[in-house]
VOPAGU-2260 file (C-alpha; in pm, 1 decimal, decimal comma):
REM VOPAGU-2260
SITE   aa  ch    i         X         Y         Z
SITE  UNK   A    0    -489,6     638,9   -1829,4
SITE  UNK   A    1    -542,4     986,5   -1820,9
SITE  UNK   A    2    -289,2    1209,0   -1994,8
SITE  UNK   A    3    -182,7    1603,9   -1858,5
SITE  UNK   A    4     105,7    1835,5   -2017,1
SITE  UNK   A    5     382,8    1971,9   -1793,2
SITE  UNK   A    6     224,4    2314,5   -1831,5
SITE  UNK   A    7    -109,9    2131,9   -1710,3
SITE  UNK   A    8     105,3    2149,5   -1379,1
SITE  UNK   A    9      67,9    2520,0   -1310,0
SITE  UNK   A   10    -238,1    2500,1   -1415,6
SITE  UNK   A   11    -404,9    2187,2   -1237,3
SITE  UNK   A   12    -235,2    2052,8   -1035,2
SITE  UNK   A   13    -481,6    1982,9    -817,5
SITE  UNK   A   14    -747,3    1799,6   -1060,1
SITE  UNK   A   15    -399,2    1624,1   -1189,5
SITE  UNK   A   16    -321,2    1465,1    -783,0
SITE  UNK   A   17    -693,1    1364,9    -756,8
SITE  UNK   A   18    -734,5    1187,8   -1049,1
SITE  UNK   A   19    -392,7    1003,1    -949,2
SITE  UNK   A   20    -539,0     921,9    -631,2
SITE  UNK   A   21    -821,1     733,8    -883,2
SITE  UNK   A   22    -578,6     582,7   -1179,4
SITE  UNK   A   23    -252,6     672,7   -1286,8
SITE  UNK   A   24    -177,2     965,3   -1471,8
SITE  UNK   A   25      94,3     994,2   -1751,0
SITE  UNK   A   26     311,5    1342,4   -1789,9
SITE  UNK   A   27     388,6    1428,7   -2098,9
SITE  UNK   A   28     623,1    1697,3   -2260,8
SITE  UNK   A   29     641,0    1767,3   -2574,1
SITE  UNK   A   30     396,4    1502,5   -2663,3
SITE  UNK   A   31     579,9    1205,1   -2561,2
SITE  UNK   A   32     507,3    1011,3   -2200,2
SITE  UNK   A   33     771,2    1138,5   -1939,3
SITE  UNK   A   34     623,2    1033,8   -1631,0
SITE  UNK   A   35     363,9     896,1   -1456,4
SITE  UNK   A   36     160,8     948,4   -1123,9
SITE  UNK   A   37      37,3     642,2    -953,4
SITE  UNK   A   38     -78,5     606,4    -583,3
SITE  UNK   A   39     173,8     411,5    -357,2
SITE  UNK   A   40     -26,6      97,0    -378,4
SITE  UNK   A   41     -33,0      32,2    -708,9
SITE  UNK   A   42     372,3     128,9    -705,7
SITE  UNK   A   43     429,3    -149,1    -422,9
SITE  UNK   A   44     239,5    -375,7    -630,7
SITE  UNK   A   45     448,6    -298,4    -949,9
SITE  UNK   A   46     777,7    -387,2    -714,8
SITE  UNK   A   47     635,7    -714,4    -579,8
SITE  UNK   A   48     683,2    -533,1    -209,6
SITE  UNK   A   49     501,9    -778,7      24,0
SITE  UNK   A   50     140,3    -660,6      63,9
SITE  UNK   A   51     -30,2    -675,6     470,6
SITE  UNK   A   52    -209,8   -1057,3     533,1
SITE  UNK   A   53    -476,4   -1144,7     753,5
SITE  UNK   A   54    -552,1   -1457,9     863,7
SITE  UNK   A   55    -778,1   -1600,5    1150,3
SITE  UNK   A   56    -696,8   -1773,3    1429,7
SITE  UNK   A   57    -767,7   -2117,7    1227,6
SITE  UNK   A   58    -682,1   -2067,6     897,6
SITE  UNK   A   59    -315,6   -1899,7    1012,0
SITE  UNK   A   60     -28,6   -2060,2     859,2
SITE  UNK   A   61     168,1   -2277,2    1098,0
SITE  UNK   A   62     430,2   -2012,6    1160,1
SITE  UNK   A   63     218,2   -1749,7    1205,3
SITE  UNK   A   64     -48,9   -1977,4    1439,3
SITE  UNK   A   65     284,7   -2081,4    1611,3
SITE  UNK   A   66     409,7   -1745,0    1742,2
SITE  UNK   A   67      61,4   -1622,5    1793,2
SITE  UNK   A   68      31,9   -1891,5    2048,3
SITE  UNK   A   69     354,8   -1843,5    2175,9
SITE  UNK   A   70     212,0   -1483,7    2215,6
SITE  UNK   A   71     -99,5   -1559,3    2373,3
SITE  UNK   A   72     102,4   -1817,2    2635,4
SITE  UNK   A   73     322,0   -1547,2    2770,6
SITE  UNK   A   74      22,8   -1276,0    2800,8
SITE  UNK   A   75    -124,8   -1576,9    3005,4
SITE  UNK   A   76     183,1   -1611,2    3193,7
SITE  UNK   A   77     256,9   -1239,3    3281,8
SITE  UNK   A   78    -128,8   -1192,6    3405,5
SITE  UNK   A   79    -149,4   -1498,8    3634,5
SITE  UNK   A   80     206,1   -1383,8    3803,9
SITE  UNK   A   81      64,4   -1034,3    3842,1
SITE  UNK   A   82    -258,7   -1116,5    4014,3
């Protein structure tokens, strides 16, 4: 992890955001870690947030297979009364 100084701030701030967009970064004042820059996946991840799934039409779980039907019925539906 890469370290900058809170004067490194003024200084480069930008070269400080891109490398956070590549790993985190740690902040450091007076020598000692204050905070640290990380990239809202790798946060999300930390928290256990749920991440986005993708599944296919046959390997869905049953819920999601399910309402997907359910879904796909009622598009069905709505075309043939339209028509």
């Amino acid at each position: 992890m890469k370290q900058f100084s809170f004067p490194d701030m003024n200084r480069v701030s930008g070269e400080i955001l891109e490398t956070a967009l590549i790993e985190p970064v740690t902040l450091t004042k007076r020598g000692k870690e204050r905070l640290v820059i990380l990239t809202t996946d790798t946060y999300q991840r930390l928290l256990g947030l749920p991440q986005a799934q993708v599944f296919g039409l046959y390997d869905a779980p049953e819920d999601v297979h399910r309402e997907l039907m359910t879904g796909l019925d009622e598009i069905l539906v709505e075309s043939n009364t339209d028509g």
